[in-house]
C-alpha positions as CSV (number, residue, x, y, z in Angstrom):
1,X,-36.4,-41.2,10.3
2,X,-33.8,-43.2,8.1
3,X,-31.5,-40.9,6.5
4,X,-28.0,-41.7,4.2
5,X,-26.2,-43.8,6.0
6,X,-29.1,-45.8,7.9
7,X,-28.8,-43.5,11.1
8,X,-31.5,-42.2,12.8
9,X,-31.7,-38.1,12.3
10,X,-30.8,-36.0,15.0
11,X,-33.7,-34.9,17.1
12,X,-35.1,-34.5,21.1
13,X,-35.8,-38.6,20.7
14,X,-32.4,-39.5,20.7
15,X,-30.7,-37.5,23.0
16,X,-30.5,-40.6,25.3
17,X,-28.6,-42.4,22.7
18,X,-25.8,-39.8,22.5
19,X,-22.6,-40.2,25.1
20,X,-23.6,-37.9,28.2
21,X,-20.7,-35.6,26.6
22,X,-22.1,-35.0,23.4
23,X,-26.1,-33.7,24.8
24,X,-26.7,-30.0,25.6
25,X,-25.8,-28.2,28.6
26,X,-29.8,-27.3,28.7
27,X,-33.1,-28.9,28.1
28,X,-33.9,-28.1,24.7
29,X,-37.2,-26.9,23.8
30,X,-38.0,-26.1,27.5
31,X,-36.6,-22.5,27.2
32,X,-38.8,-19.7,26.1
33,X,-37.6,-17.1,23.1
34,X,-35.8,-14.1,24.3
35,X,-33.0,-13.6,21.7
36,X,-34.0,-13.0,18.2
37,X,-30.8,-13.9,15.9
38,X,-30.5,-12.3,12.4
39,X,-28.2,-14.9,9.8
40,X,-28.9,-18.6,11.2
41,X,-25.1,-19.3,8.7
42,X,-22.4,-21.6,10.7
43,X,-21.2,-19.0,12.3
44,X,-23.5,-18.1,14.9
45,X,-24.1,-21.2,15.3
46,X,-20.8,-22.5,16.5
47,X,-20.4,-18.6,18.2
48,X,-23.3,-17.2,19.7
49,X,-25.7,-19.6,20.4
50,X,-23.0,-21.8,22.1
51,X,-21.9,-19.0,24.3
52,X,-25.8,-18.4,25.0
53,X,-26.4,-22.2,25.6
54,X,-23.7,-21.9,27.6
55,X,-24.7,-18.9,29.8
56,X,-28.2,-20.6,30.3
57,X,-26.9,-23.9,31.2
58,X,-24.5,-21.8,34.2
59,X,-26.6,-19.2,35.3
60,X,-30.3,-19.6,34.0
61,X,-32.8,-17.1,32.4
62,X,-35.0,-17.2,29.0
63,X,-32.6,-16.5,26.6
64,X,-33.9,-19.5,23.5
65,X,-32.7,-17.7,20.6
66,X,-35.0,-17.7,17.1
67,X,-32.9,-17.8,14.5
68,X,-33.6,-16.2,10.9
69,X,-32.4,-17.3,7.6
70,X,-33.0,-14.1,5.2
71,X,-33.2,-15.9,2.0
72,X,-31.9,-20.1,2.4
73,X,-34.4,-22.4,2.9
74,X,-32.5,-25.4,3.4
75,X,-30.8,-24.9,6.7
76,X,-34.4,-23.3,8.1
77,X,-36.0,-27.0,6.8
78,X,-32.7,-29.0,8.3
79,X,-33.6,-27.6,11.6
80,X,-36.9,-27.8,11.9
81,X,-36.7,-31.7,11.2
82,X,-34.0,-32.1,13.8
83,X,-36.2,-30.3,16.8
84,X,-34.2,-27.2,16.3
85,X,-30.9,-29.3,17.4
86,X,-27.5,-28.9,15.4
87,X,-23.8,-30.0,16.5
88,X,-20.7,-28.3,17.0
89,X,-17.6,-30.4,16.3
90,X,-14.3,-28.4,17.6
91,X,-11.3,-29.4,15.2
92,X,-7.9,-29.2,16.6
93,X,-4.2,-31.3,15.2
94,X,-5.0,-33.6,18.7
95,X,-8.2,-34.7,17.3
96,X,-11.4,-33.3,18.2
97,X,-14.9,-33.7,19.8
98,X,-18.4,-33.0,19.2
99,X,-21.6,-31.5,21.3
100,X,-25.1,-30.9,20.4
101,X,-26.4,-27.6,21.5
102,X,-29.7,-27.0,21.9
103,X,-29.7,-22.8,22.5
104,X,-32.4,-22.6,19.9
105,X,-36.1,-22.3,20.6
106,X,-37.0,-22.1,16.8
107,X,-36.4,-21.2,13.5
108,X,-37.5,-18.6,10.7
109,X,-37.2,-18.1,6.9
110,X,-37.5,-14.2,6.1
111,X,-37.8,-14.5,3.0
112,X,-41.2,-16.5,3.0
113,X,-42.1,-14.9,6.2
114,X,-41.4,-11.3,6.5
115,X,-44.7,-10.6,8.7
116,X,-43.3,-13.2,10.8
117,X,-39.8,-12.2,11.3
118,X,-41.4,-8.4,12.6
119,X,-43.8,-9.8,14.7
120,X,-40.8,-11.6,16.7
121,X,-39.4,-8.0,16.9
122,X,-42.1,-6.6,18.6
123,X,-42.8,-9.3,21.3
124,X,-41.9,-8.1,24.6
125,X,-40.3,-11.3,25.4
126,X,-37.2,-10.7,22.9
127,X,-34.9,-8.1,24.1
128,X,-31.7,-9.0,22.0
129,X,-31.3,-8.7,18.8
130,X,-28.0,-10.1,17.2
131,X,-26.9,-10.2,13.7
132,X,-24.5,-12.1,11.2
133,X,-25.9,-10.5,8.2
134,X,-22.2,-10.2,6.9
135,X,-20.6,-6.5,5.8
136,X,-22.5,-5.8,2.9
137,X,-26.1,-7.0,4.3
138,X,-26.1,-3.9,6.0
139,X,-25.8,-1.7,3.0
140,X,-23.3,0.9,4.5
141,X,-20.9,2.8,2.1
142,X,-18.1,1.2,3.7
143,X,-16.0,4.6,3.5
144,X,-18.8,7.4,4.9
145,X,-20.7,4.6,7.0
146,X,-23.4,6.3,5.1
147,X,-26.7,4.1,3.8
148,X,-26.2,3.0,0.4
149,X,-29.5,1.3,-0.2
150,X,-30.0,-1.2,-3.1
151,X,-33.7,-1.0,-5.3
152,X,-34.2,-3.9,-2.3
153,X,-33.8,-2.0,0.5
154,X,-35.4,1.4,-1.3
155,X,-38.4,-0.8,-2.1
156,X,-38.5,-1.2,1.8
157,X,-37.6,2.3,2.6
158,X,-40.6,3.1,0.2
159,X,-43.1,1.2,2.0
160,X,-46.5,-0.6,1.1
161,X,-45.3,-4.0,0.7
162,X,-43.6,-6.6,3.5
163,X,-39.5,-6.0,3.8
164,X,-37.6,-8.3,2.0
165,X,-33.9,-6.9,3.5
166,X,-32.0,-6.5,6.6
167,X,-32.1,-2.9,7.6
168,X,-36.3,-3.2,6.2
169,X,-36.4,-6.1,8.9
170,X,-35.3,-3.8,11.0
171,X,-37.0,-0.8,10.6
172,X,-40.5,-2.7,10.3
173,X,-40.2,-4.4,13.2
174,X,-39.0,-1.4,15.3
175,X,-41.7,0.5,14.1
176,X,-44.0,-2.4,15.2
177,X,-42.7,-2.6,18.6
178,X,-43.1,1.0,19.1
179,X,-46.8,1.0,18.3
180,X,-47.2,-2.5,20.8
181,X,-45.2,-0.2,23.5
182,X,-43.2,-3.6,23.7
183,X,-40.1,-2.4,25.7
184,X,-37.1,-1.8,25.2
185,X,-34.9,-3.9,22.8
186,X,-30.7,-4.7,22.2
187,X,-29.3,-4.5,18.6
188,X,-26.2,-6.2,18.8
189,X,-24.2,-6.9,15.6
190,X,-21.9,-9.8,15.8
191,X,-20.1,-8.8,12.3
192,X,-16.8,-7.6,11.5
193,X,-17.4,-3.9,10.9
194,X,-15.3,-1.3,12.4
195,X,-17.0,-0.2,15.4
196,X,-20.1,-2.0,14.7
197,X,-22.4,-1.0,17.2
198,X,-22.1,2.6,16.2
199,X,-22.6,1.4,12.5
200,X,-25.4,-1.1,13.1
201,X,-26.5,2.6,15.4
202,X,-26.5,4.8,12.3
203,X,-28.0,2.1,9.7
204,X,-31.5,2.4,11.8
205,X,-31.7,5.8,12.7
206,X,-30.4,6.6,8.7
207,X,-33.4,4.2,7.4
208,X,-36.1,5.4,9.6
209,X,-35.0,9.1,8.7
210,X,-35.4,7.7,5.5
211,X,-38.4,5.7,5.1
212,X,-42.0,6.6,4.4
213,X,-45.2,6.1,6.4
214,X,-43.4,5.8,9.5
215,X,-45.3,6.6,12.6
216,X,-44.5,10.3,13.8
217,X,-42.0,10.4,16.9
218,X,-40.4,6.7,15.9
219,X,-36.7,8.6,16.1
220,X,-37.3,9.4,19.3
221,X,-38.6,6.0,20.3
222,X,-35.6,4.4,19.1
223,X,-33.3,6.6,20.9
224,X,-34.6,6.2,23.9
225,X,-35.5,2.9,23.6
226,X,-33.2,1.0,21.6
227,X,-29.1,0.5,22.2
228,X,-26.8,-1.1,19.8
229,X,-23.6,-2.3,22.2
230,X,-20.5,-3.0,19.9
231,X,-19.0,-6.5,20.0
232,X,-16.0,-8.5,18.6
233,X,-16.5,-11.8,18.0
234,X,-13.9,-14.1,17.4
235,X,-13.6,-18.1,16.4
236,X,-12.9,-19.5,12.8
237,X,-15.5,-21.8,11.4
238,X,-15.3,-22.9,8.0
239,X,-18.4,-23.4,5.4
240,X,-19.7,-26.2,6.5
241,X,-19.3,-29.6,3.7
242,X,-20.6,-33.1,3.4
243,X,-17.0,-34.0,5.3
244,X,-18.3,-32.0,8.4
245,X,-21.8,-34.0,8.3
246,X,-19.9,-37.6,7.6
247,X,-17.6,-36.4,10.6
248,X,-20.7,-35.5,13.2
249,X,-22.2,-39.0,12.2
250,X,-19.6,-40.9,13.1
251,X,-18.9,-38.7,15.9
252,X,-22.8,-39.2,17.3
253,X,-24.2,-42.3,15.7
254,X,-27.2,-40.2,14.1
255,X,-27.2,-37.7,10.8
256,X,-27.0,-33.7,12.0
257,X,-27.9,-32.3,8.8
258,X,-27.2,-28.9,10.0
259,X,-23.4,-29.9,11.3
260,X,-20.7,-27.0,12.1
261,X,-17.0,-27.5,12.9
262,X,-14.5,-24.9,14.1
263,X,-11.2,-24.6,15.6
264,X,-10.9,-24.4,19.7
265,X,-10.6,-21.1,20.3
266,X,-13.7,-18.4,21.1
267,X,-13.7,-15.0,22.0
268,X,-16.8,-12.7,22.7
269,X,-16.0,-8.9,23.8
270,X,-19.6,-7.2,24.7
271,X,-20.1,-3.5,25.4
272,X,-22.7,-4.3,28.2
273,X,-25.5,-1.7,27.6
274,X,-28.8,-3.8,27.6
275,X,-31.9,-2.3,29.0
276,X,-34.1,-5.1,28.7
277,X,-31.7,-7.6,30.2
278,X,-29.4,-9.9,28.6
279,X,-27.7,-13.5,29.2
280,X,-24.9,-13.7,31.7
281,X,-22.5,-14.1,28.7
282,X,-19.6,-13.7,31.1
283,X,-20.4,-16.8,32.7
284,X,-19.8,-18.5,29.4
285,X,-16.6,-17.0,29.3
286,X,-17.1,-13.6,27.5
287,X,-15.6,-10.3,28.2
288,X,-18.3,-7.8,28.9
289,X,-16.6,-4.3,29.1
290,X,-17.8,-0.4,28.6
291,X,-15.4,0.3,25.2
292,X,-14.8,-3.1,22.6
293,X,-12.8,-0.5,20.3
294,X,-9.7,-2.1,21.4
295,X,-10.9,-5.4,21.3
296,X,-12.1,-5.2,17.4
297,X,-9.2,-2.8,16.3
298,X,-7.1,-5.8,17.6
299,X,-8.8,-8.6,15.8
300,X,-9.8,-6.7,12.6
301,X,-6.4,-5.5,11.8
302,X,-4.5,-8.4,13.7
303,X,-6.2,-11.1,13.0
304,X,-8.7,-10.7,9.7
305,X,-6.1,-8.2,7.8
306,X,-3.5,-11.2,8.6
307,X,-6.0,-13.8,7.2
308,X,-6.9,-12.2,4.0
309,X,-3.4,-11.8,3.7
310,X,-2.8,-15.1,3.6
311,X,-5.9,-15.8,1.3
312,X,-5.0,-13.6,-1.6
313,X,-1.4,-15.2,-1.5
314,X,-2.1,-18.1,-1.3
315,X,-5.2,-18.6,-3.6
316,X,-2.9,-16.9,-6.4
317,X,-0.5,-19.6,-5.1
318,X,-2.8,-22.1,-6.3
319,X,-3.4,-23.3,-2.8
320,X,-6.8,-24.2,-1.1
321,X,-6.6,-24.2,2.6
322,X,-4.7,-21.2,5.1
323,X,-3.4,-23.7,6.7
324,X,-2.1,-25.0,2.8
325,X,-1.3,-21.5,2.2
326,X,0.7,-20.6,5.2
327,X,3.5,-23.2,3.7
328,X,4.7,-21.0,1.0
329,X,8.2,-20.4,1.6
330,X,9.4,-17.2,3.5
331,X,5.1,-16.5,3.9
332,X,5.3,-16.7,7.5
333,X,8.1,-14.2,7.7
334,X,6.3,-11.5,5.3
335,X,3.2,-11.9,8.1
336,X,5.3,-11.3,11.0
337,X,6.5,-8.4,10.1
338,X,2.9,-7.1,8.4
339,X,2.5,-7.6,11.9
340,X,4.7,-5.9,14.0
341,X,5.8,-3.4,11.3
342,X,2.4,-2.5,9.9
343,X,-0.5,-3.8,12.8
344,X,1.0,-3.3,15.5
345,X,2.6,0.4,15.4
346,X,-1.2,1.6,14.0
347,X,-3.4,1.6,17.1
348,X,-3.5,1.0,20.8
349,X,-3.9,-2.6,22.0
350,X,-7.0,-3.3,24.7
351,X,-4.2,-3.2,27.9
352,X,-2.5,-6.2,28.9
353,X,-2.1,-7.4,25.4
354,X,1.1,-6.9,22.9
355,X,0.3,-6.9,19.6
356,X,3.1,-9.4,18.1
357,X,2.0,-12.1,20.4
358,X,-1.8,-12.0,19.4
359,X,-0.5,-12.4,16.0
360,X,1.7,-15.3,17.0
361,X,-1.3,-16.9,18.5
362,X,-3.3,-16.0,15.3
363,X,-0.8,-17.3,12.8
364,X,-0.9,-21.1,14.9
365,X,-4.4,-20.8,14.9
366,X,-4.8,-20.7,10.6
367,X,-1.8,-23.4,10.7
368,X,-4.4,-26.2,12.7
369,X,-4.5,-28.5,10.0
370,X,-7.9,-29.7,11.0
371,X,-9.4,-26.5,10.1
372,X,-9.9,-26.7,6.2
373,X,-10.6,-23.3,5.8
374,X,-10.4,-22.5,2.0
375,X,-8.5,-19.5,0.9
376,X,-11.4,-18.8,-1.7
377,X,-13.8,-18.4,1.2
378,X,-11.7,-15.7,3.0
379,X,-11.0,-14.1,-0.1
380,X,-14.9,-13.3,-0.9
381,X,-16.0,-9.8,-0.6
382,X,-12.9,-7.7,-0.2
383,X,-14.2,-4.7,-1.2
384,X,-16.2,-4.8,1.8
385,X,-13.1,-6.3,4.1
386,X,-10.1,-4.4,3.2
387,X,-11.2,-1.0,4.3
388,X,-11.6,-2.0,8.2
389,X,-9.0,-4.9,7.5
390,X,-6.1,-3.2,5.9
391,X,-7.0,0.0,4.5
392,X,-7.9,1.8,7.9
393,X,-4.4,0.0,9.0
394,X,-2.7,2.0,6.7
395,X,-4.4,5.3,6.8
396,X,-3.0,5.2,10.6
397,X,0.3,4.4,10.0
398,X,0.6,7.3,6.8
399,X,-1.2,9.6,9.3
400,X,2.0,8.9,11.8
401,X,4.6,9.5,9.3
402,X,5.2,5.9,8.7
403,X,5.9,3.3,6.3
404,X,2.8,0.6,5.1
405,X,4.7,-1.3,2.7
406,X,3.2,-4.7,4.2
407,X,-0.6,-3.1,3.5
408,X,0.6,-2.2,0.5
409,X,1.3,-5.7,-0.4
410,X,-2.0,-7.3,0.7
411,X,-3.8,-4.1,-1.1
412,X,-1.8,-5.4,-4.1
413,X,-2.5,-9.2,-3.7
414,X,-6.2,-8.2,-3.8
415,X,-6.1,-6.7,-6.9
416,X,-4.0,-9.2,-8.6
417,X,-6.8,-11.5,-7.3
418,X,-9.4,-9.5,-8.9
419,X,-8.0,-10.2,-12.0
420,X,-9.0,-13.3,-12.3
421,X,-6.4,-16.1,-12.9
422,X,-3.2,-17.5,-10.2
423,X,-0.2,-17.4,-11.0
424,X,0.1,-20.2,-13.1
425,X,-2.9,-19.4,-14.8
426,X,-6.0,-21.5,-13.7
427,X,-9.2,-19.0,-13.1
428,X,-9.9,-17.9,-9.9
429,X,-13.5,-17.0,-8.4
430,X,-14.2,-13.1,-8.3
431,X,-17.0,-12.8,-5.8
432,X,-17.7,-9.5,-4.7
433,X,-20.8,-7.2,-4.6
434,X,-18.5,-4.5,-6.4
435,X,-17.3,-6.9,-8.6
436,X,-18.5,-4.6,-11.8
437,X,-16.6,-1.5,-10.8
438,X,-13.3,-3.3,-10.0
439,X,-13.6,-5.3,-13.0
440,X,-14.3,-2.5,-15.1
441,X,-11.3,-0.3,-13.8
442,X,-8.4,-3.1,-13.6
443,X,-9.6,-3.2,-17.8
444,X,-9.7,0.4,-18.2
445,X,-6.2,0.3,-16.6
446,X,-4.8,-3.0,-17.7
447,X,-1.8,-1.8,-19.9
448,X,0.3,-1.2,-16.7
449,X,0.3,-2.1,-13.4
450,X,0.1,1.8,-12.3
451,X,-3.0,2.0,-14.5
452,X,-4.4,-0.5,-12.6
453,X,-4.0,0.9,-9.1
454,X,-4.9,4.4,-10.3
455,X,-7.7,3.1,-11.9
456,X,-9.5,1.3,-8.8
457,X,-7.6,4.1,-6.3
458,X,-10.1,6.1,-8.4
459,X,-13.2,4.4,-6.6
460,X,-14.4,6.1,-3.4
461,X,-16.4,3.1,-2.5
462,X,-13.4,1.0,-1.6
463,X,-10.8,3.1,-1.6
464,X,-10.7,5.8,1.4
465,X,-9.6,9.2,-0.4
466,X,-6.4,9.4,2.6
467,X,-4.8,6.4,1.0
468,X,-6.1,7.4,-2.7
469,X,-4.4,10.2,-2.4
470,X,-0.9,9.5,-1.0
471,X,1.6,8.9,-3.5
472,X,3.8,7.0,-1.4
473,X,1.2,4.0,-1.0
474,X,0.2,4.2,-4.6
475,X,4.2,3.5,-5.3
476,X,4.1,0.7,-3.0
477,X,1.2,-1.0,-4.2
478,X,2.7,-0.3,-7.8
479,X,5.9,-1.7,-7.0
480,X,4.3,-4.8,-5.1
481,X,1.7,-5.1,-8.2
482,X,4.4,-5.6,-10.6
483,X,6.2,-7.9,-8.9
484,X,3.2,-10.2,-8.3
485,X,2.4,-10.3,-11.9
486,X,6.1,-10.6,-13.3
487,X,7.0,-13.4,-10.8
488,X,3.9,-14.5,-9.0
489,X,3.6,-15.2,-5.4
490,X,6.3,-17.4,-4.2
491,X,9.6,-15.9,-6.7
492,X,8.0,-12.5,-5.1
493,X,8.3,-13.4,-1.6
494,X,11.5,-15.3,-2.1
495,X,12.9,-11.8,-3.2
496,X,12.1,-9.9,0.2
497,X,14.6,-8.2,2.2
């Protein structure tokens, strides 16, 4: 098949044309579904499924993982032409290099295809379920963890037609694999939620409590049946761009319309509670452990606090990239010490690791210059970040007595962000699924910069009532507020002591 460029498309019939270092560790299309994977975005594929390709290729087993779009079509349609077959091009300042991986056994569109998507749920084959759904797929009051269904998702609590979200993909096909007595079945959510597995957990037994026409006894099927180990999951891989595609060309000699890149480094921590089995991650170079509190704590507040950090600065800044971003001047110095003043004092590190040197290690990794990751990207959907990012960060430290004048100032960033326009006064993107509320109560507050924070403190859906409440953070995010908006980014951080 001819495709832009005059190369041939990426598929099973030219494999042999690729260097021997660029084909998959496995035979693709030889290795039967057991995974089911929830959010077929760039993510997973440059995380998961290469850490399950990898696991096959060392140790075996029938782990082919299905992977389901909920709503795109076009990445479901790329695959499919390209014999399920994508590449993975690993970006670092040296240069970089690029593999096909051929973990996945097929693909799905939800949205087209619901019956489809629940029937994979109750074959016996599949027992793993992962998920990239992102934070607010799951439709958890990101305060109470409590189910805060959309008319979507109350439509599919309410029964009578096919699911059309998530947690109804869920519930369906649980309820399914109940009545085909199918076995028993892993949840495992690979987003950044504070202890997800516990969340992912409560999201299920919350909607089958909730739903109608459920069989009688499903609650007790799922909690003897069903687990939900929590992960953290660590690499960065930006949105994907007609750069990355161009790059995997030239790279392979054929056209990978469904082309990731990311940065060298992986991570994977697994609580290992699988009763139907699972891949032998750690042969692929995960940590599979009984506790990956630690583990998340670490990289949600060390690592994804740090980088939205970076993104609200620096898209105010007017600059596109972290790695553009982390040249501000005197930036680098505000991290550090959000870092060891604010991070590292506010929880207790998995042991054997200090706190200061992950985020050493984190701040080189959003400084590869390969790694175009645009601030605008990261800056998407705070109101469903900052909570397990920052806002948990500095409900600790208050609840110790101490300081969190550096969370103050991302807190503060954020809402300057919110309104709209950098510092010298081009418009910025406001993406957010609470993007109503927050708008509506920066307005309601906009003749001060105290209005402001009292005004969104106000909302309970962002907001945790700890940190509402405390006077001393509501100063600091004044304080910080003002100066941003007087003297913008850089005169602001030039002014630090």
């Amino acid at each position: 098949m001819a495709v832009t460029g005059g190369a041939s498309r990426l598929g099973l019939g030219v494999l042999r044309q690729l260097p021997v270092e660029a084909r998959p560790l496995i035979r693709p299309g030889t290795v039967p579904a057991g995974v089911v994977h929830l959010g077929l975005g760039a993510f997973h594929r440059a995380h998961q499924a290469v850490y399950t390709e990898a696991a096959m290729g060392a140790v075996g087993g029938d782990w082919g993982i299905v992977a389901v779009a909920p709503r795109s079509t076009a990445l479901v349609e790329a695959l499919a032409g390209q014999d399920n077959l994508f590449s993975v091009s690993t970006l670092s300042a040296a240069g970089s290099t690029t593999r096909v991986v051929g973990a996945l056994s097929g693909v799905r569109h939800a949205a087209s295809d619901p019956d489809a998507v629940v029937a994979l749920l109750a074959d016996p084959a599949v027992r793993v379920v992962t998920l990239t759904v992102t934070e607010k797929a799951y439709q958890l009051d990101p305060v109470t963890g409590q189910l805060s269904p959309d008319p979507a998702l109350a439509a599919d609590l309410a029964g009578g037609r096919p699911p059309t979200t998530v947690p109804g993909l869920l519930l369906r096909g649980l309820a399914a694999r109940a009545a085909a007595d199918a076995g028993p079945l892993a949840l495992v959510s690979c987003d950044n939620l504070p202890a997800n597995g516990r969340r992912l957990r409560g999201l299920v037994d919350q909607a089958v409590g909730r739903a109608a026409g459920v069989p009688a006894g499903l609650l007790d099927w799922v909690a003897g049946n069903v687990t939900c180990p929590g992960t953290m999951v660590d690499r960065i891989v930006p949105a994907s761009t007609p750069d990355t595609i161009d790059a995997a060309r030239r790279a392979l000699g054929v056209t990978d319309l469904a082309a990731v890149a990311a940065e060298p480094y992986a991570q994977w921590v697994i609580e290992d509670d699988f009763p139907g089995g699972r891949p032998g991650w750690e042969h692929a170079g995960a940590v599979l452990t009984d506790d990956a509190g630690p583990w998340e704590r670490l990289k949600l507040r060390g690592l994804n606090g740090v980088h939205s950090a970076v993104a609200y600065l620096g898209a105010l800044a007017g600059r596109e990239t972290i790695a553009d971003a982390l040249e501000i001047p005197h930036l680098t110095d505000v991290l550090r010490r959000l870092i060891a003043e604010d991070v590292a004092p506010s929880f207790t590190p998995p042991d054997g690791v200090r706190v200061v040197d992950y985020g050493e290690q984190a701040l080189a990794r959003f400084g590869n210059p390969a790694i175009h990751h645009r601030t605008l990207q990261v800056a998407m959907d705070g109101s469903q970040k900052l909570p397990q990012r920052v806002l948990h960060t500095i409900a600790d430290l208050r609840a110790a007595g101490r300081s969190a004048r550096w969370g103050a100032l991302v807190v503060a960033a954020w809402l300057r962000f919110a309104l709209g326009y950098a510092d010298d006064g081009r418009p910025l993107p406001f993406q957010d699924p609470l993007a109503g509320p927050i708008r509506a109560a920066l307005d309601s507050g906009a003749q001060s910069p105290a209005g402001a924070v009292d005004a969104v403190f106000a909302l309970r859906e962002v907001i945790p009532a700890e940190v509402a409440g405390d006077d001393e953070v509501r100063a600091e995010v004044t304080a910080w507020l003002t100066a941003l908006a007087r003297h913008g980014v850089e005169a602001t951080l030039a002014g630090v002591r």
